[in-house]
C-alpha positions as CSV (number, residue, x, y, z in Angstrom):
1,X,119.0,82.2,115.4
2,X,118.4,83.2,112.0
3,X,115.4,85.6,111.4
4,X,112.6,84.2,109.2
5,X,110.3,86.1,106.5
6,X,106.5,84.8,106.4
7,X,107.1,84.0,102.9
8,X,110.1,81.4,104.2
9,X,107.9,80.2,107.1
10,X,104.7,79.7,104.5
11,X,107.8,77.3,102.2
12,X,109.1,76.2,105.5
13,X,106.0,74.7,106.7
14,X,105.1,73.4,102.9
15,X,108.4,71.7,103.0
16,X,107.6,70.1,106.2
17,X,104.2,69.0,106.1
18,X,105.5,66.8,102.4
19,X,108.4,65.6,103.6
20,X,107.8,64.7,107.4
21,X,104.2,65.5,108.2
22,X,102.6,63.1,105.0
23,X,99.6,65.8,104.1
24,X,98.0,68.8,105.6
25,X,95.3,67.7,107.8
26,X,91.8,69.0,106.1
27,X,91.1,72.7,106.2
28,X,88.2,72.0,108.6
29,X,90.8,70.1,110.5
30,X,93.1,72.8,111.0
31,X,90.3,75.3,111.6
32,X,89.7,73.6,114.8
33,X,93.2,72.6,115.6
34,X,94.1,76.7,115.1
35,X,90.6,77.4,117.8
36,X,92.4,74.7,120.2
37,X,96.1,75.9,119.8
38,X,94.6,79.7,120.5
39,X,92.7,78.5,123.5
40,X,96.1,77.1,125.0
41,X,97.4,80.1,124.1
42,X,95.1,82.4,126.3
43,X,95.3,79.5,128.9
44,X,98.8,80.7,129.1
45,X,98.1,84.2,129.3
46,X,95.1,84.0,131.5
47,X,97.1,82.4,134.2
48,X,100.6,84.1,133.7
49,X,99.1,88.1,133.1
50,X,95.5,87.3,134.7
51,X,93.8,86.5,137.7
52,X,94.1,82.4,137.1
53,X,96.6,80.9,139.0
54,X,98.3,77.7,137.0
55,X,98.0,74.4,137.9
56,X,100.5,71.7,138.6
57,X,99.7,70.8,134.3
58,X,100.2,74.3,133.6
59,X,103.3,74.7,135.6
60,X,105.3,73.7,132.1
61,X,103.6,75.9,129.7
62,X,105.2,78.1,127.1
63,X,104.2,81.7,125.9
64,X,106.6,81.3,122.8
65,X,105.9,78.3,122.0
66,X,102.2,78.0,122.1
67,X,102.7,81.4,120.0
68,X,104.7,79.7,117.6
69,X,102.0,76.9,117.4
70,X,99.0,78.9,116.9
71,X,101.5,80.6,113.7
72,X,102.3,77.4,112.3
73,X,98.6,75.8,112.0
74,X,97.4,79.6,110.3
75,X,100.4,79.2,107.9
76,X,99.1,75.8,107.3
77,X,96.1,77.1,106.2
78,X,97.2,79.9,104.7
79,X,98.9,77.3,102.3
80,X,95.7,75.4,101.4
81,X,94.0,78.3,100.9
82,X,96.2,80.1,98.7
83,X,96.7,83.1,101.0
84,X,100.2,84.9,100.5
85,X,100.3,85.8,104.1
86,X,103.2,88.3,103.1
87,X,101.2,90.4,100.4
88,X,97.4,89.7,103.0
89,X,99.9,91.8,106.2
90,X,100.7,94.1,104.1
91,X,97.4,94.9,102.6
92,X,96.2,94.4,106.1
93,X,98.5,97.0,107.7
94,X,97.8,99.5,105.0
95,X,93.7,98.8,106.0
96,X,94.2,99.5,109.3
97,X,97.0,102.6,109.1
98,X,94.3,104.4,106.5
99,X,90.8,103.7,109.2
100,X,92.7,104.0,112.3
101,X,95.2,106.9,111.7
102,X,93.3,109.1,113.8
103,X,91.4,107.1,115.2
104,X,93.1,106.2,118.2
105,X,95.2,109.4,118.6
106,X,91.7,110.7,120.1
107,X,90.6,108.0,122.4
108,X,90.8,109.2,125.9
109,X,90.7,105.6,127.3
110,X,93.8,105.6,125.8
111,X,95.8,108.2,127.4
């Protein structure tokens, strides 16, 4: 499988949503899609690294995939908004590199 840059998946998705998908679905819309997609996401993790055990309906779930999902609904609204996800995880990662470099070299919960 071919590796994919954000800036590719943000054009991916673009391409997607106005050829096969009609529209994006209102911000607001996808704002609560994206809080639904994450809580499937953590009702993976919750039963496959917690204490939950799954159910029969859980018994099919996906860590990739509902991964992949709650990544495609951001990127969708990355795209309304304007956000250049590439140049944002950059900046980002530059944000947290120059507050945490220390940081967390001295936590003793973490050693």
């Amino acid at each position: 499988m071919n590796e994919v840059s954000i800036v590719q998946a943000q054009k991916m998705v673009d391409e997607w949503i106005k050829t096969i998908g009609v529209r994006y679905f209102s911000e607001l819309t996808n704002m609560a899609i994206l809080t639904e997609e994450v809580g499937e996401l953590a009702r993976v993790i919750a039963r496959k690294y917690g204490d939950q055990s799954f159910k029969k309906s859980d018994e099919n779930s996906n860590l990739a995939d509902e991964m992949a999902d709650v990544l495609w609904v951001l990127i969708c609204l990355a795209n309304q908004t304007g956000v250049d996800l590439n140049e944002a995880f950059q900046k980002n990662m530059e944000k947290k590199t120059e507050r945490d470099k220390t940081r967390h070299l001295h936590n003793r919960k973490l050693k």
